[in-house]
C-alpha positions, 0 to 999 in steps of 0.5 A, a space after each residue: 500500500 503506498 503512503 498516505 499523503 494529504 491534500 490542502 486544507 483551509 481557505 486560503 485569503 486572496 490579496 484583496 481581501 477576499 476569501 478563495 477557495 481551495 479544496 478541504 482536506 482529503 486523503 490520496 492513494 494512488 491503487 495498484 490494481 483494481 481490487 485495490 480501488 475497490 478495497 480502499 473504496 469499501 474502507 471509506 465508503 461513500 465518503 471516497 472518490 475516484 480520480 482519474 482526469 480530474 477535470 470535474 471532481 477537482 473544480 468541485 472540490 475546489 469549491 467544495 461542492 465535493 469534499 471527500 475524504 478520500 481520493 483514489 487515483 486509478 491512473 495506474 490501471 491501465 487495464 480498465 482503459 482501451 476501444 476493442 471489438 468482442 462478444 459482438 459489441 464495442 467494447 470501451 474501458 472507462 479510463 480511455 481517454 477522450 484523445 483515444 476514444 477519438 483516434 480510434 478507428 474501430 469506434 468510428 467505423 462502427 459508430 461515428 457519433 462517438 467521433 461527432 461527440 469526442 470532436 465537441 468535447 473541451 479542448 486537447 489538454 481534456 480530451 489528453 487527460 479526461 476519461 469516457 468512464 468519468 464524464 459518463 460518471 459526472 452525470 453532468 445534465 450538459 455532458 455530451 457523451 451521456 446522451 451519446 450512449 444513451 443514444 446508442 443503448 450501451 450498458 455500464 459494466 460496474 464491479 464492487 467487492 461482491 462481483 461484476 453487474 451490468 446496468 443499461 445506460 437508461 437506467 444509470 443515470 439516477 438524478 444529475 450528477 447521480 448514477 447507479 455507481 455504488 459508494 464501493 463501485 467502480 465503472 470499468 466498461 461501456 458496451 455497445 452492441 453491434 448491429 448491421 443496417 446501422 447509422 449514427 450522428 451527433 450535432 450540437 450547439 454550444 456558446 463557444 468550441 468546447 464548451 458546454 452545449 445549450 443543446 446537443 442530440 444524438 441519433 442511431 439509426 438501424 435501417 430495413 428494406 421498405 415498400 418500394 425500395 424505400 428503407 423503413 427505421 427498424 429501430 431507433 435510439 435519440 439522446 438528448 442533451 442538456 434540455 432537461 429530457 429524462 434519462 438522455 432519451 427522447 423515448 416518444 420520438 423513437 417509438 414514432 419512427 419505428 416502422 415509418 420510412 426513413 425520410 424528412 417527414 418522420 424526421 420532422 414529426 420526430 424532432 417536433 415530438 423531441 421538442 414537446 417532451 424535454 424539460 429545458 431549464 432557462 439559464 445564462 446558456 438561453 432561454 427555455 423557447 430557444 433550448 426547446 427549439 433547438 432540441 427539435 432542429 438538432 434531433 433532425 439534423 442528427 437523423 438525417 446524417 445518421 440517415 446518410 450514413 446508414 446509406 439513404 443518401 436521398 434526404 434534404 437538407 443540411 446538418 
């Protein structure tokens, strides 16, 4: 076991008089395997957390809206991180990095949301750093990949003391910034089941590059043969991002297009369906009309290059 070192303490006071925050005290260990992480995590229970980029739990802690007592960084377990193909899905450790998660080929080939989101994320000093594992644990109401994986119905492989479960990303988030990660648990894989006839697409609108969306959607698209040559949508996952829908997922406008041709019209009535359901909240990123508005315009912008992608190339319109 390595030593136990401690993190800043106190407030600290600024020059001009004001009071600046630093994270409160807090213990550190650095795991040398996953049944480390998981020990430690069980001695401390909910009062630990995991640390692997940093770039959400530090800032939190800083202004201690996080204060836990113990940190476990999981850096060294490098068997939890990489993009691979087997059992017939894809397969993504939770330390992959964002950089990796893009540079992979196979995750594009079979899923270019992955590399549409990935694209959007922060800048290059985060996406080097920051892990798919931890964004998808920060269950951030704005965090793109949430609704990415939601999108594409990925289940979350979980371990604990007692042994592995697996929960679909549909019923891992509980609550913002809440998931079904237990306090002596450790997310260590996404799965993504691979389906031919498949297309998929992520679009957002955000303030600034990189920054948080105001709104962002995400289509996957399996076609079928139709009547007349046309393709029919044989199934359908859209997630939504940072305009209050539940669980990521615009559940009424995917049981809309089940079974209706894979055209501007279904589209259209899908986008409009996406728009009714969510639940925007107006801040300093827009008001509700405006958030609603886009979430309709980007769940049609996102089907219909989805759409392309999964070879129906004859639709209008742009992305």
């Amino acid at each position: 076991m390595r030593q136990v070192t401690s993190g800043a303490a106190d407030v600290a006071r600024g020059g001009s008089g004001g009071r600046v925050q630093v994270p409160a005290h807090f213990e550190y260990q650095r795991a040398t395997s996953l049944d480390h992480a998981l020990a430690l995590l069980s001695r401390f229970g909910p009062e630990a957390r995991v640390v692997a980029g940093g770039h959400s739990l530090i800032p939190m802690m800083k202004l201690r809206l996080a204060q836990p007592e113990l940190l476990v960084d999981v850096n060294d377990l490098t068997e939890l991180a990489g993009v691979r193909v087997e059992g017939g899905e894809l397969r993504i450790g939770a330390l992959t990095r964002h950089a990796e998660l893009l540079a992979s080929a196979v995750a594009g080939e079979h899923y270019p949301i992955l590399h549409d989101a990935e694209r959007v994320i922060a800048d290059p000093v985060v996406r080097n750093r920051g892990t798919v594992g931890g964004s998808v644990c920060q269950a951030d109401p704005s965090e793109d990949l949430s609704g990415v994986f939601a999108a594409l119905r990925a289940t979350a492989v979980i371990q604990g003391v007692d042994g592995e479960r697996r929960v679909p990303l549909r019923k891992f988030f509980t609550g913002p910034y809440e998931t079904a990660v237990g306090p002596a648990e450790v997310l260590v894989e996404l799965r993504v089941p691979l389906r031919p006839g498949s297309g998929s697409a992520y679009v957002k609108v955000d303030r600034r590059a990189g920054d948080w969306a105001v709104a962002a959607a995400g289509a996957a698209l399996w076609l079928a043969p139709g009547p007349g040559g046309v393709p029919v949508v044989a199934d359908v996952g859209i997630g939504l991002t940072a305009v209050g829908a539940r669980d990521f997922v615009a559940a009424e406008a995917e049981e809309h297009l089940r079974g209706r041709p894979a055209g501007d019209e279904s589209f259209a009535a899908a986008g409009a369906l996406a728009a009714r359901h969510c639940r925007p909240a107006a801040d300093q990123r827009g008001p509700v009309d405006y958030k609603r508005h886009l979430a309709g315009e980007l769940t049609v912008r996102a089907l219909r290059l989805a759409a392309r992608r999964a070879g129906r190339p004859g639709l209008r319109g742009t992305v």
